[in-house]
N, CA, C and O atoms as CSV, one atom per row, in Angstrom:
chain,resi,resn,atom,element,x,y,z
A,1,UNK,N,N,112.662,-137.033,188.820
A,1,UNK,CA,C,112.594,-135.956,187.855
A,1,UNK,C,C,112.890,-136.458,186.442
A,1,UNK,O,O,112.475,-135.751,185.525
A,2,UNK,N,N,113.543,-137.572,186.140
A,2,UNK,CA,C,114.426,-137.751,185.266
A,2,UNK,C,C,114.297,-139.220,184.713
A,2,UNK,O,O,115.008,-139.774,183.874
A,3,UNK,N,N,112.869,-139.860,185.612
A,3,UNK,CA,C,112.833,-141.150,185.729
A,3,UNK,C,C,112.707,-141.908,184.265
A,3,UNK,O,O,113.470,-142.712,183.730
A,4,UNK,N,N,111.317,-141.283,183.775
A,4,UNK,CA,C,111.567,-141.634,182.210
A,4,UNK,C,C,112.225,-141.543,180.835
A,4,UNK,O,O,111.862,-141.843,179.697
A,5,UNK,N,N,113.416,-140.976,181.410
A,5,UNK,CA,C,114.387,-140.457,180.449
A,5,UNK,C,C,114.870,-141.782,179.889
A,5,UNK,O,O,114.671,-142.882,180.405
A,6,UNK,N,N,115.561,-141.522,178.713
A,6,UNK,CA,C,116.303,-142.629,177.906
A,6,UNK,C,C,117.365,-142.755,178.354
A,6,UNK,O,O,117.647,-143.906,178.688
A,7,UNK,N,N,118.322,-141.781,178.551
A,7,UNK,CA,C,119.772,-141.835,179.394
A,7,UNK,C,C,119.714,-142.596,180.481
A,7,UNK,O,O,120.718,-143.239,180.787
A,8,UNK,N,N,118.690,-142.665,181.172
A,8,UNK,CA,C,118.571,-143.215,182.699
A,8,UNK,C,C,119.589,-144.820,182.322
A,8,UNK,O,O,120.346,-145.359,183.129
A,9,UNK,N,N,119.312,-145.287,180.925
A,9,UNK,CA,C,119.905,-146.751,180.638
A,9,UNK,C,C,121.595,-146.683,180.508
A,9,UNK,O,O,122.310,-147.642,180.801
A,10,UNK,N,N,121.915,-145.867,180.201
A,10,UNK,CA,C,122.986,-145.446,179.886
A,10,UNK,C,C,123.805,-145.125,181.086
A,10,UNK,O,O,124.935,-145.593,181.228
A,11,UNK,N,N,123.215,-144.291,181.996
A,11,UNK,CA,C,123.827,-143.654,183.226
A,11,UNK,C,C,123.411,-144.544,184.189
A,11,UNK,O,O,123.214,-143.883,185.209
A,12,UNK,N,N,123.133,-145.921,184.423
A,12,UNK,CA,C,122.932,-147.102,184.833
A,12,UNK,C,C,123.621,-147.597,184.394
A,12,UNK,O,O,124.202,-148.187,185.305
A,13,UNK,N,N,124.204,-147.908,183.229
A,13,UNK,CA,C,124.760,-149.444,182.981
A,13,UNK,C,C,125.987,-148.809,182.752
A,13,UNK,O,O,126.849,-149.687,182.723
A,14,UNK,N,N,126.552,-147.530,182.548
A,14,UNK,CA,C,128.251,-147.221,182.955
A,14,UNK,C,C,128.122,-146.064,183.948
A,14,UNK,O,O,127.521,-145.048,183.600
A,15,UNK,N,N,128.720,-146.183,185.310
A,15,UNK,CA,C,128.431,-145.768,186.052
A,15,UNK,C,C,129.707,-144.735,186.264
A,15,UNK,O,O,129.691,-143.879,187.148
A,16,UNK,N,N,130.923,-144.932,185.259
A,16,UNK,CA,C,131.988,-144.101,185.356
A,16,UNK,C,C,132.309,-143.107,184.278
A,16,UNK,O,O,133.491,-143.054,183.940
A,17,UNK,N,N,131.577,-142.424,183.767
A,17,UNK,CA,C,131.944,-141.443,182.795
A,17,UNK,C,C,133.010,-141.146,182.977
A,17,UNK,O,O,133.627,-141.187,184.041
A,18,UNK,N,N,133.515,-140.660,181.515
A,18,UNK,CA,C,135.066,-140.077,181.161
A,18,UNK,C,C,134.615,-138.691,181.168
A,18,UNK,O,O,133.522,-138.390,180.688
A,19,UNK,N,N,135.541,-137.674,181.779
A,19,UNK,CA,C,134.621,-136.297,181.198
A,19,UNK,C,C,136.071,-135.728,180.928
A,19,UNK,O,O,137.037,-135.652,181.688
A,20,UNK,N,N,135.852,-135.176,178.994
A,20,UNK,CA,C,136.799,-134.031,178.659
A,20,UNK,C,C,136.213,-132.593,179.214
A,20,UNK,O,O,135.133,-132.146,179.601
A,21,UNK,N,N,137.720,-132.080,179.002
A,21,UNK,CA,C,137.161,-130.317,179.009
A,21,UNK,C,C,137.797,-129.558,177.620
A,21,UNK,O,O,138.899,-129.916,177.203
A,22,UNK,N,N,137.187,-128.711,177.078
A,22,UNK,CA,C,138.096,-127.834,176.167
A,22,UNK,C,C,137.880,-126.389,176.724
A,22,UNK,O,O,136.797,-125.994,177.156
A,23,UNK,N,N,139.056,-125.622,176.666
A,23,UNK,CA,C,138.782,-123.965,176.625
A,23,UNK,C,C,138.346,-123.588,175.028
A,23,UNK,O,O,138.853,-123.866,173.941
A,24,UNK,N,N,137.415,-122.987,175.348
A,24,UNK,CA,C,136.911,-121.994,174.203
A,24,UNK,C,C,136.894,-120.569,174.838
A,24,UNK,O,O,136.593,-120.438,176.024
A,25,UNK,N,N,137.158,-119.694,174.197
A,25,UNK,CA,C,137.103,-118.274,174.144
A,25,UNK,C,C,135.845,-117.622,174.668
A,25,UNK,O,O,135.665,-116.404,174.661
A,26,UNK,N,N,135.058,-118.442,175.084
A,26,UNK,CA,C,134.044,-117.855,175.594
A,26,UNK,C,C,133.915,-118.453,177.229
A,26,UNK,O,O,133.622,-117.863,178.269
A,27,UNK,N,N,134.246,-119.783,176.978
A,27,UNK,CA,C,134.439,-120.145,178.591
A,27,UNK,C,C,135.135,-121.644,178.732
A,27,UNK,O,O,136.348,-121.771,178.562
A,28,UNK,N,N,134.178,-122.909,179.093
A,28,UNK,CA,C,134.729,-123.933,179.123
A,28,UNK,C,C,133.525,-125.233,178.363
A,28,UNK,O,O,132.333,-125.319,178.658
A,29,UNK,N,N,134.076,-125.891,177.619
A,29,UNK,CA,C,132.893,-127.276,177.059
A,29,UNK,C,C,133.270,-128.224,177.815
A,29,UNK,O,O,134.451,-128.566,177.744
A,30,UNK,N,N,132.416,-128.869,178.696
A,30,UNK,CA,C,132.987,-130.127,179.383
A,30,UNK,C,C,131.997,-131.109,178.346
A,30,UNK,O,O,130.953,-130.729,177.815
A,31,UNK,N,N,132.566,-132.340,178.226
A,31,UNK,CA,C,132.192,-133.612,177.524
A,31,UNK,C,C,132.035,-134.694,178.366
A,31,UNK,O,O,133.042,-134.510,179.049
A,32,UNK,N,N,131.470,-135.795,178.880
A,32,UNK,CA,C,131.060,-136.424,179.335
A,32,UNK,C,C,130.117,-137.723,179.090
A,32,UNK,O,O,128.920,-137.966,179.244
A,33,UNK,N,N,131.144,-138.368,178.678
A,33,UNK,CA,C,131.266,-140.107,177.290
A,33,UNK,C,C,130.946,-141.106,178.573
A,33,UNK,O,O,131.408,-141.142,179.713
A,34,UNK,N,N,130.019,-141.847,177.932
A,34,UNK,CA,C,129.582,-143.284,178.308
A,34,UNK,C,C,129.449,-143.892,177.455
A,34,UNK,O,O,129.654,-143.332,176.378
A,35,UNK,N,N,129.142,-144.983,177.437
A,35,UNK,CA,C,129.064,-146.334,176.644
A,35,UNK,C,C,127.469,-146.265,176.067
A,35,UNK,O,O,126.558,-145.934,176.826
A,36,UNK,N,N,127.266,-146.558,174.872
A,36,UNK,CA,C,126.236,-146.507,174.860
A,36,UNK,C,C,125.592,-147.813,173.794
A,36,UNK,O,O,126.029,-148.960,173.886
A,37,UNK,N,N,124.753,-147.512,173.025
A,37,UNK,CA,C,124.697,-148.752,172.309
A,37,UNK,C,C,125.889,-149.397,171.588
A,37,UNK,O,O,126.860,-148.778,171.152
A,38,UNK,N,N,125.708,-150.602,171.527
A,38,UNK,CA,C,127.292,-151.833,171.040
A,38,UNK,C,C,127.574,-150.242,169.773
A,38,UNK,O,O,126.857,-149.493,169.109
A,39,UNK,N,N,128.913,-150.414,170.017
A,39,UNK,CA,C,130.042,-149.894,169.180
A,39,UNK,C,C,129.409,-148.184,168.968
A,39,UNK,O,O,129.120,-147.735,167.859
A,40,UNK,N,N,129.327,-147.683,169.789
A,40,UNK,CA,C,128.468,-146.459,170.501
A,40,UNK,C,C,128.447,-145.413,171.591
A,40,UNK,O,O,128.514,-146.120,172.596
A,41,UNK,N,N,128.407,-144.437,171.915
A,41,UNK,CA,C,128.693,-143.742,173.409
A,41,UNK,C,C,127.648,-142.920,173.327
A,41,UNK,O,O,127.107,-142.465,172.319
A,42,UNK,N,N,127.348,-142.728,174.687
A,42,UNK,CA,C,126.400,-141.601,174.987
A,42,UNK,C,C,126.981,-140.805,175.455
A,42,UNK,O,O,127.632,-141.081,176.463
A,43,UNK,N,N,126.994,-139.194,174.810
A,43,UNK,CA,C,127.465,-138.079,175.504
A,43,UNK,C,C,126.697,-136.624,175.561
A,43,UNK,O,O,126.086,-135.989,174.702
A,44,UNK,N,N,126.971,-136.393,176.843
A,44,UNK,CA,C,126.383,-135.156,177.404
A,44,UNK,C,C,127.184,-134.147,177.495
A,44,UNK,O,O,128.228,-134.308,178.126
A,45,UNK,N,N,126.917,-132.968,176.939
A,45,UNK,CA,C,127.987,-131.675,177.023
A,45,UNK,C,C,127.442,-130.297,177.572
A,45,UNK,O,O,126.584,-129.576,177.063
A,46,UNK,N,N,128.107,-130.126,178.660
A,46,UNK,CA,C,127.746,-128.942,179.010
A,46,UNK,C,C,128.752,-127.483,179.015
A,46,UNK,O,O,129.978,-127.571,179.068
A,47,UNK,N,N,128.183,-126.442,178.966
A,47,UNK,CA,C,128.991,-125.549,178.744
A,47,UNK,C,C,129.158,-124.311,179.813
A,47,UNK,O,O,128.167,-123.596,179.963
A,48,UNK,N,N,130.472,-123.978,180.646
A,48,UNK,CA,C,130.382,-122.836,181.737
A,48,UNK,C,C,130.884,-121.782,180.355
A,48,UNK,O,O,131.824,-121.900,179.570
A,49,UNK,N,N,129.707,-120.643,180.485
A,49,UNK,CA,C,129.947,-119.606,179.448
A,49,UNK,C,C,130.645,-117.947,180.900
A,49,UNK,O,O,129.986,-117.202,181.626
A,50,UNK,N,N,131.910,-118.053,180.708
A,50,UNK,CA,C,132.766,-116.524,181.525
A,50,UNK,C,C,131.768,-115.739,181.595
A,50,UNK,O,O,130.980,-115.811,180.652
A,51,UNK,N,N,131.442,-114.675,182.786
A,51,UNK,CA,C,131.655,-115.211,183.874
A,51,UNK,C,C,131.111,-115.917,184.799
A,51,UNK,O,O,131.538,-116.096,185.940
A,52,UNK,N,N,130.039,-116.381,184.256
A,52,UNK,CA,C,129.171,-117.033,185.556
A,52,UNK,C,C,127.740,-118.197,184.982
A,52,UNK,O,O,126.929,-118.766,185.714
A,53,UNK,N,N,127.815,-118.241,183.804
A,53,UNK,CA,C,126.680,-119.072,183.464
A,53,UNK,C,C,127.233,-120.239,182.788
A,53,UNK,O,O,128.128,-120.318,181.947
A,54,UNK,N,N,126.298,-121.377,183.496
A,54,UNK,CA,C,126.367,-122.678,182.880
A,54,UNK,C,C,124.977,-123.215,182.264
A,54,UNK,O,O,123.935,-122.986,182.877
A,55,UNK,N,N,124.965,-123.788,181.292
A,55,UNK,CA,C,123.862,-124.674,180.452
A,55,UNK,C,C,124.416,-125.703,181.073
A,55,UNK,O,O,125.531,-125.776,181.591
A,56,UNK,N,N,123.123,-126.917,180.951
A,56,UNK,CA,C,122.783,-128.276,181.647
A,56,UNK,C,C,121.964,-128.739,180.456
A,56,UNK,O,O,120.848,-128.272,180.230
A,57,UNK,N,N,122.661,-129.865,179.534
A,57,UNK,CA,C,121.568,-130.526,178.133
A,57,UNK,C,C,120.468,-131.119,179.424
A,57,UNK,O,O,120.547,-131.507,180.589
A,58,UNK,N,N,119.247,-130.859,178.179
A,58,UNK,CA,C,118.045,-131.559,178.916
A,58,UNK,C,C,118.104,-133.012,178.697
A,58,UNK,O,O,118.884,-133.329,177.799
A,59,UNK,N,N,117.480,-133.992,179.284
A,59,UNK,CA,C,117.544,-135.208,179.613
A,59,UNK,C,C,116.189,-135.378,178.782
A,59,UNK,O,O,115.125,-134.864,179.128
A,60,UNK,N,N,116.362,-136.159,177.648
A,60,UNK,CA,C,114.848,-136.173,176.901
A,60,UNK,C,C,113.957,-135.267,176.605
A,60,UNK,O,O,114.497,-134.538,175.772
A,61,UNK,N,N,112.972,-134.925,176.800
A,61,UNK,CA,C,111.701,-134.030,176.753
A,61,UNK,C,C,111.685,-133.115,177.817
A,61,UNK,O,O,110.882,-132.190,177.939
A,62,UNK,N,N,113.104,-133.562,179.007
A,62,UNK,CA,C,112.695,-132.666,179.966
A,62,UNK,C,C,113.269,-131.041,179.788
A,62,UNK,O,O,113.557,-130.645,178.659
A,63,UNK,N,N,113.380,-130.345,180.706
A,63,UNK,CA,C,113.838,-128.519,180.804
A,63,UNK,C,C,115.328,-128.716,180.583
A,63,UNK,O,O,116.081,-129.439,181.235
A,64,UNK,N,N,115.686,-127.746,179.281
A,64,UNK,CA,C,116.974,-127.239,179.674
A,64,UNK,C,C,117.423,-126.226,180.935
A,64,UNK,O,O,116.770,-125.291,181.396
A,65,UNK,N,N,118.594,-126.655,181.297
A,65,UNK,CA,C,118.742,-126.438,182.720
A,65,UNK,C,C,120.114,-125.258,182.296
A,65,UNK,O,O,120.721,-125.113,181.235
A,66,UNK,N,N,120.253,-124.524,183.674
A,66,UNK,CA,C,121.555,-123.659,183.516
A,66,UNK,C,C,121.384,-122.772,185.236
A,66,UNK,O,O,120.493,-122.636,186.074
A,67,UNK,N,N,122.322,-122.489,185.125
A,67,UNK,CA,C,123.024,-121.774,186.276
A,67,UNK,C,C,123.370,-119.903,186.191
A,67,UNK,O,O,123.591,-119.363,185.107
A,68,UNK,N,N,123.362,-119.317,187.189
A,68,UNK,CA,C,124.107,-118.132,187.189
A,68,UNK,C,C,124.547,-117.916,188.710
A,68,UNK,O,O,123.834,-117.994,189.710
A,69,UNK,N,N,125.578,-117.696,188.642
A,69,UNK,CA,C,126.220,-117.427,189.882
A,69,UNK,C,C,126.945,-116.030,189.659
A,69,UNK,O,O,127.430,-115.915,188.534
A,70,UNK,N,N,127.069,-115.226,190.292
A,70,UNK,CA,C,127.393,-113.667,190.611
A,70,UNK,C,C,127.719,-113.552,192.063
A,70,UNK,O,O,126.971,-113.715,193.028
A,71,UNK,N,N,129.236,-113.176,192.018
A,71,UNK,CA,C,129.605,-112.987,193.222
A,71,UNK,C,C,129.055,-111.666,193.914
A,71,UNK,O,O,128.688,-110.658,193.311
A,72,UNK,N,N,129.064,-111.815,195.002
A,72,UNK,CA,C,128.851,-110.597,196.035
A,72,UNK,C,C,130.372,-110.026,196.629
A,72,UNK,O,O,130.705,-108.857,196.437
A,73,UNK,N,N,131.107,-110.842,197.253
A,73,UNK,CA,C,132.544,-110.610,197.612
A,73,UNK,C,C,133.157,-111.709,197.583
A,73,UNK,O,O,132.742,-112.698,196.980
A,74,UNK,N,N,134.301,-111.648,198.288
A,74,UNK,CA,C,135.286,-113.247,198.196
A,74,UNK,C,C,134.949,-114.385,198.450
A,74,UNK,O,O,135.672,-115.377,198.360
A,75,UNK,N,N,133.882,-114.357,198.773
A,75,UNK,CA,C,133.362,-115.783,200.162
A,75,UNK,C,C,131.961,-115.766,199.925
A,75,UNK,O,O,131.383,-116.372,200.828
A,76,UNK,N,N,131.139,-115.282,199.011
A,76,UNK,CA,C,130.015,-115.725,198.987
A,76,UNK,C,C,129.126,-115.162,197.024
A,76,UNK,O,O,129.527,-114.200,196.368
A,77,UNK,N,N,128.423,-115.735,196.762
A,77,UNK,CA,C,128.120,-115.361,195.412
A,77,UNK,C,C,126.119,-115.876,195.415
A,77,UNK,O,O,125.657,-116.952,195.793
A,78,UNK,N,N,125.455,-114.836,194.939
A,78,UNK,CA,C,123.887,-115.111,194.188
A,78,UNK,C,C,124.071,-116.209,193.393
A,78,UNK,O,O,124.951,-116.225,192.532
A,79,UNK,N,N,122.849,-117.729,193.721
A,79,UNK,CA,C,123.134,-118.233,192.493
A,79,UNK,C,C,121.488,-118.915,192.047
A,79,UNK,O,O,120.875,-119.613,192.854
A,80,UNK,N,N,120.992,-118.622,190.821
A,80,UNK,CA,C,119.994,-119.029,190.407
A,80,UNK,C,C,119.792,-120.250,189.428
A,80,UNK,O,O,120.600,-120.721,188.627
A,81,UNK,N,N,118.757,-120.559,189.650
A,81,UNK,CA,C,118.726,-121.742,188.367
A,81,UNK,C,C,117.591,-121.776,187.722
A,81,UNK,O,O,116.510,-121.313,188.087
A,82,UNK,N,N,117.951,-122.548,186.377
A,82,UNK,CA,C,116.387,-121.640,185.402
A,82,UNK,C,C,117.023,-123.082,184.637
A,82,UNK,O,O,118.092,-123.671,184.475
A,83,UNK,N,N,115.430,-123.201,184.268
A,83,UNK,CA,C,114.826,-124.196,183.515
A,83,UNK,C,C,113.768,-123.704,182.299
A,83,UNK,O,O,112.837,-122.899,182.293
A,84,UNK,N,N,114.434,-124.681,181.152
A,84,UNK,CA,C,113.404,-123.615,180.172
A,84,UNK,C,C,113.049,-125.042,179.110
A,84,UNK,O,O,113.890,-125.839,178.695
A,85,UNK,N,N,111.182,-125.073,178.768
A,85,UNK,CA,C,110.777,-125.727,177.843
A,85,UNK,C,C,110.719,-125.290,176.321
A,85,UNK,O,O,109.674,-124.999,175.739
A,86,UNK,N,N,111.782,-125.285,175.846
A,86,UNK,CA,C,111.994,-124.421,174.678
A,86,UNK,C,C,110.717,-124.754,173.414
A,86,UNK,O,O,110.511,-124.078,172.406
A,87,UNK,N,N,109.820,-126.282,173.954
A,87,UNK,CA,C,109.183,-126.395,173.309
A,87,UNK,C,C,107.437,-125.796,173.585
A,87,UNK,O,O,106.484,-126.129,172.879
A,88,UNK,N,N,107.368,-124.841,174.805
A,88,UNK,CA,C,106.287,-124.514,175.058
A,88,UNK,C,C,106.351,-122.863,175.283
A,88,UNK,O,O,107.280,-122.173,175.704
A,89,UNK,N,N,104.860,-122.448,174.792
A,89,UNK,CA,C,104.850,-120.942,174.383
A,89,UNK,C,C,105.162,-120.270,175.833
A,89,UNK,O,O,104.726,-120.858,176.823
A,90,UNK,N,N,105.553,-119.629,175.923
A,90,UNK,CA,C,105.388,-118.956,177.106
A,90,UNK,C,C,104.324,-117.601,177.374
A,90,UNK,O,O,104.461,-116.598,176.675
A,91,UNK,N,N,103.531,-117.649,178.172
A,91,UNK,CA,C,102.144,-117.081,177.822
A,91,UNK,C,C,102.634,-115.665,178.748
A,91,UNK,O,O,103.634,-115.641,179.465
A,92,UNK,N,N,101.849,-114.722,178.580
A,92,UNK,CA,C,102.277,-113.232,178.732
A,92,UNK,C,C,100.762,-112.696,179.727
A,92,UNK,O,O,99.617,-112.986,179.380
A,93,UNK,N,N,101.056,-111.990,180.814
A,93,UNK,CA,C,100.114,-111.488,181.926
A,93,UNK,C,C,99.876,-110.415,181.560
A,93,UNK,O,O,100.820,-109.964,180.911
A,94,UNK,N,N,98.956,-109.664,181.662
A,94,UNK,CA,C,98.652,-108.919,181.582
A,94,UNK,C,C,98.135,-107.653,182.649
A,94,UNK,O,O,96.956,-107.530,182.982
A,95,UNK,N,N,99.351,-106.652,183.164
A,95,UNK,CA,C,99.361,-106.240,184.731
A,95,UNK,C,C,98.641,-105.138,184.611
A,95,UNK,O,O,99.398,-104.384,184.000
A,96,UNK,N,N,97.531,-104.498,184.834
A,96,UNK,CA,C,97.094,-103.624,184.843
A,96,UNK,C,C,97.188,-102.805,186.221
A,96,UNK,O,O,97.964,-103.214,187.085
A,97,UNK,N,N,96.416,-101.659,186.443
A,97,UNK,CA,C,96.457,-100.722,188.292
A,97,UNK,C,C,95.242,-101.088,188.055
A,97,UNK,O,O,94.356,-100.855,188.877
């Protein structure tokens, strides 16, 4: 999925990311530092926005990614995932009877 990405070099050649977290008022920023070019890091940040959605940075040209999870009861929760090309139109159907 991800093969021609640029990160792929990065997430190959340090295989142990450091990952911060901060609370923000809206939910949580996780950070996630590698090494990247000499005197350099590559970092990826994703964000769980309260109560239930996460963003996923896209990997190059590919889909931004994200999550929703919605519980049902204690022990089980709906969870979807959506991918979006923010750089392509999204074209509209037209439903007639």
């Amino acid at each position: 999925m991800h093969m021609h990405s640029e990160a792929n070099k990065y997430i190959k050649a340090d295989r142990n990311v450091d990952f911060e977290i901060e609370e923000v008022p809206h939910g949580l920023t996780i950070f996630g530092r590698r090494m990247g070019e000499p005197d350099s890091h590559y970092w990826r940040i994703t964000q769980w926005i309260f109560p239930w959605f996460t963003l996923i940075p896209p990997f190059g040209p590919h889909a931004l990614g994200g999550h929703v999870w919605v519980p049902i009861d204690d022990e089980n929760c709906w969870a979807w995932s959506i991918n979006w090309l923010a750089d392509r139109r999204c074209r509209r159907k037209s439903w007639t009877r």
